[in-house]
N, C-alpha and C positions, 0 to 999 in steps of 0.2 A: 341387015339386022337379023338376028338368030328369036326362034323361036324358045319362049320359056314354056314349059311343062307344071304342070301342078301336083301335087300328090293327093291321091281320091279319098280324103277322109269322110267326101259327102257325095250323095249321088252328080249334082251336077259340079263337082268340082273333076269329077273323073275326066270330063271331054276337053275341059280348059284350059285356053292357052292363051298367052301373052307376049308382048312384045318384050325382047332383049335388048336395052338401052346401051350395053356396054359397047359398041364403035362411035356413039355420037355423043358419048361424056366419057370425063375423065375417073379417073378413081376416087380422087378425094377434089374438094373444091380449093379455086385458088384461095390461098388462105388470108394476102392481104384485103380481098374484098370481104371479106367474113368480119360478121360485129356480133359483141356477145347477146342474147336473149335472155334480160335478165328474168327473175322470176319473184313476184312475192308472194304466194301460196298462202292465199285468203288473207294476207296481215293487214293495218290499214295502218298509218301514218307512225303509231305507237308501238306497234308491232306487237301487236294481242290478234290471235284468230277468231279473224269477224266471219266467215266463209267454210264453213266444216269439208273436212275430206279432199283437202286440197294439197298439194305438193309432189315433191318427190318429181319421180320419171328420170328420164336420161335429161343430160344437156343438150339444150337444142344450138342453134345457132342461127344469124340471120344475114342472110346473104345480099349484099348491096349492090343493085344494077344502076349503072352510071348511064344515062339516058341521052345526058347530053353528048356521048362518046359518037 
């Protein structure tokens, strides 16, 4: 595994370092195990916002691990 590097926009991020995931994953996830992560951004049943400041972001996704495999 390869070492990640930080860029020092703050004192202790200057020494900081991390592990590089990329030999023990893939690039993108297998896509049939992937389920969508729906989202309802504060609505309730009627769809009027009950929850202020809520929405938006990227798509997420949810990844299904088969247990009984």
């Amino acid at each position: 595994m390869g070492i990640k590097s930080y860029n020092p926009y703050t004192p202790s991020r200057r020494n900081m370092t991390g592990s590089d995931f990329n030999e023990i994953t893939k690039k993108t996830p297998e896509k049939s195990l992937l389920d969508v992560k729906r989202k309802n951004a504060g609505r309730n049943n009627q769809g009027k916002i009950t929850v202020r400041h809520q929405g938006g972001g990227n798509r997420q996704k949810y990844r299904v691990i088969d247990f009984k495999r």
